[in-house]
C-alpha positions in Angstrom: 0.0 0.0 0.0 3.0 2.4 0.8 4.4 1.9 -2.1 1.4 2.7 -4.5 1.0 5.8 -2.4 4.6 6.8 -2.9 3.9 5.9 -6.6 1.0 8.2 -6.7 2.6 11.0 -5.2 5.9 11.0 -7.2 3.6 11.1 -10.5 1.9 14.4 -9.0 5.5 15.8 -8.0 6.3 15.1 -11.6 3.5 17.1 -13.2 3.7 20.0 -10.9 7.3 19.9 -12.0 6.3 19.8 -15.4 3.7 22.7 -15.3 6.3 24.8 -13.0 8.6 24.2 -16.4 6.4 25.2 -18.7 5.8 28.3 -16.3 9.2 29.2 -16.0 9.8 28.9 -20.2 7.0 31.0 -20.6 8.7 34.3 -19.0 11.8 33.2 -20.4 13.2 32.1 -17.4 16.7 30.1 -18.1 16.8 26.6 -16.3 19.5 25.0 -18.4 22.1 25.5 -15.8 19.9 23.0 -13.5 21.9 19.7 -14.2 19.3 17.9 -11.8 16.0 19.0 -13.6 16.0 17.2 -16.7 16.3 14.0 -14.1 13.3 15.0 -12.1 11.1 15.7 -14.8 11.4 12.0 -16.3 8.7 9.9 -15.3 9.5 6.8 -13.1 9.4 3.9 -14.8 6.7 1.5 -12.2 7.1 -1.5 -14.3 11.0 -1.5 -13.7 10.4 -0.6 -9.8 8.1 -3.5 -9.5 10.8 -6.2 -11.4 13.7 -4.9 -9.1 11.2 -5.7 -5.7 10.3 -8.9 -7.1 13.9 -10.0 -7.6 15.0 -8.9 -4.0 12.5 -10.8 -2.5 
C-alpha cells in the first residue's frame, strides 16, 4: 500500500514539476544550468520498480 502511495505521489510531484517548467519557459526564465532537472522531470518507470522488488524478494 505504501508503495502505490509513494507511486501516486511521485507522478503528481512530476507534473507540478512539469507545469512549473512550462511556467518558467514562458517568461523566459533560463533553467538550463539545473543539471538535476531534466532527471526530475522523467517519469519513473513502475514497471521496472516492480521487477527490481520482485527479484530482491
Amino acid at each position: 500500500m505504501d508503495l502505490q502511495i509513494d507511486m501516486i505521489t511521485e507522478q503528481e510531484i512530476t507534473k507540478l514539476l512539469e507545469m512549473q517548467k512550462m511556467i518558467t519557459d514562458k517568461m523566459g526564465i533560463d533553467t538550463s544550468q539545473d543539471r538535476e532537472l531534466p532527471k526530475m522531470l522523467q517519469r519513473v518507470d513502475a514497471d521496472k520498480i516492480e521487477e527490481s522488488l520482485e527479484k530482491q524478494f
